[in-house]
N, C-alpha and C positions, 0 to 999 in steps of 0.2 A: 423417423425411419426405423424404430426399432431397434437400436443397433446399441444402446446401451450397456447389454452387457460387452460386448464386442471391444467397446472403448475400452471398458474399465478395466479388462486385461491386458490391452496397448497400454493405457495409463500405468497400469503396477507394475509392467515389462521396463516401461523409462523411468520406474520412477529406483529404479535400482541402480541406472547408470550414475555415471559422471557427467558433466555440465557437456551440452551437445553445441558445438562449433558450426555456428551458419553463416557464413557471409560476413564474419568478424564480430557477430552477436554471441552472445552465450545465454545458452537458458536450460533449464533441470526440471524433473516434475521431483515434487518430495512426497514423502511418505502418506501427506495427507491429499496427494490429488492434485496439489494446486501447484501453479506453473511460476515460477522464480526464474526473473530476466538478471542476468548479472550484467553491472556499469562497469566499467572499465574503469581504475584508476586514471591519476594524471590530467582528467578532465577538467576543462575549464571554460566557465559561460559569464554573462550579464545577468546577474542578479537584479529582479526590481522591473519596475516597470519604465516604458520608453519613453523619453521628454513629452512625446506627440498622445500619450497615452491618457484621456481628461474624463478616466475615472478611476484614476488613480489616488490612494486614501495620502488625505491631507488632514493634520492636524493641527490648528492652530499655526496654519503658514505654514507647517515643516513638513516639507515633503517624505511619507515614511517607507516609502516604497522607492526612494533612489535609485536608480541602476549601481549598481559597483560589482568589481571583476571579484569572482570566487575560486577559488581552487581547489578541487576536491582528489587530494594526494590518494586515497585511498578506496580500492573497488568495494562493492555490495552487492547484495542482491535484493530484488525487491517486485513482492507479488504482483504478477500480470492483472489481476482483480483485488477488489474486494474481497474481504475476509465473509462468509456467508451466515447466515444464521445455521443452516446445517453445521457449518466447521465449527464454530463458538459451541453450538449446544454439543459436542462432543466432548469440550474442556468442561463447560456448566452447563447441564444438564437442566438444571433448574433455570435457568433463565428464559424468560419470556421477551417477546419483541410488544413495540408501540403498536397496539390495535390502530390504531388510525393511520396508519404510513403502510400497516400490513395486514389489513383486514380480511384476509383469506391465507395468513400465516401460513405463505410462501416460504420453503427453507432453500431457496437458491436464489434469495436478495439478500444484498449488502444487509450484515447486521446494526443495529443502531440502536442507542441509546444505553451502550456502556460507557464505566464510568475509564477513568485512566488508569486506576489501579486492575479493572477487569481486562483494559487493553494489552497490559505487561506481562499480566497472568497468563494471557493465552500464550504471548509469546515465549515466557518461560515455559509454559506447558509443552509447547513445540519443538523447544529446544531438547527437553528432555525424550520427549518421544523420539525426537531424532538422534539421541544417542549420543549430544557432542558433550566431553569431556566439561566435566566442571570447573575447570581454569578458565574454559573459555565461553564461560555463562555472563548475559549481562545482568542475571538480579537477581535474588535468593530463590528459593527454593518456591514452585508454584505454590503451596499449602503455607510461604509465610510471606505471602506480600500482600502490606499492610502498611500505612503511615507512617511515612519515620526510618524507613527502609536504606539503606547506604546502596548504593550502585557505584561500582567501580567510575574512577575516575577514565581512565582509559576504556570505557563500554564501546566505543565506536571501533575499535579494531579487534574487538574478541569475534570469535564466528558465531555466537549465539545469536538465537532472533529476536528482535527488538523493534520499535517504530523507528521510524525516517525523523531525520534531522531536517530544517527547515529547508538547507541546502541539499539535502539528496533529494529530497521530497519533487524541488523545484527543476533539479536541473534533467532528474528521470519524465518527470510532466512535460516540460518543454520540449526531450527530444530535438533537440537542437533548434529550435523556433524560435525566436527572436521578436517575433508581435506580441501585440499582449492575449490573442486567443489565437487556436489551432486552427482555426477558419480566413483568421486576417485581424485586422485591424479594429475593428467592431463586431459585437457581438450577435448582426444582423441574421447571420448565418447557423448560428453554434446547435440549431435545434436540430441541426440537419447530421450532428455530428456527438453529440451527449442528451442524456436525458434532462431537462432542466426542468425549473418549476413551472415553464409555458406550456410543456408537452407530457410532464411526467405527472398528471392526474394529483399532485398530492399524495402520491403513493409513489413506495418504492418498485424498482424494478432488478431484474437479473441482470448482474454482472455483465458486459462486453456486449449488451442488447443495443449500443450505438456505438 
């Protein structure tokens, strides 16, 4: 529709406020564009998958995906998408993406094939661009992470940006859902609702495209 630029002045317009209140949601845009859903503390879900759930990872008899109850005391925020190749090459400029998954080196697909020290970087990177106080950084300094590195024992309550804990990770994907896919109970449906490897060519696609 043309309207590009149009957005991207709405976007830098919100992305100066405070966290916007819909419906008992919260969400912000930050500095870089991209859209942060804030969880609410005090939450609490079913970890794991459901008795009835039979593909579920078993290891030597031992069920690893158990259900058990989580409490997750404290709120976060956590990207509406994928982080893009656009965003990343703005931290590392030099990085290149997998010819094969992005063979027309699309910069508004999920970036892929960093490593986990590149994944912290950016997010120190982020933290700094966004200005938050160095008390409340969760890892040195973007130009010294590197093997070997100390990250605060207490990282999960600083405001700095960081990756998802297995548990925020799970219980922000679920959304309150309770089966084991967002479709239902088998995964008959799921093409109808993500990209998966049936319908996603082998190649990556844009963000929120399902």
């Amino acid at each position: 529709w043309d309207e590009k630029k149009r957005l991207m002045t709405i976007e830098n317009r919100l992305a100066k406020k405070q966290n916007i209140i819909n419906g008992g949601a919260a969400w912000r845009l930050n500095s870089q564009g991209q859209t942060l859903v804030l969880i609410k503390p005090g939450l609490s879900f079913e970890m794991g998958g459901i008795p009835e759930d039979s593909e579920k990872l078993v290891q030597n008899g031992k069920d690893l995906e158990q259900q058990h109850k989580v409490m997750i005391s404290h709120g976060f925020e956590l990207s509406q998408k994928e982080v893009t190749l656009e965003e990343f090459q703005r931290f590392k400029p030099s990085f290149q993406p997998i010819g094969k998954v992005n063979p027309t080196l699309r910069k508004d697909v999920a970036v892929g094939g960093v490593s986990w020290f590149d994944a912290i970087g950016y997010c120190q990177w982020l933290t700094e661009k966004e200005g938050i106080p160095v008390g409340e950084h969760c890892f040195p300094a973007s130009n010294e992470i590197r093997a070997g590195i100390n990250i605060p024992a207490n990282f999960i309550q600083k405001k700095g940006y960081r990756l998802p804990t297995e548990e925020e990770w799970e219980i922000a994907a679920r959304a309150g859902n309770v089966m084991p896919y967002p479709c239902g109970m088998t995964a008959d449906h799921i093409d109808h609702f993500a990209i998966t490897w049936r319908n996603g060519r082998e190649r990556l696609w844009p963000g929120g495209s399902r």
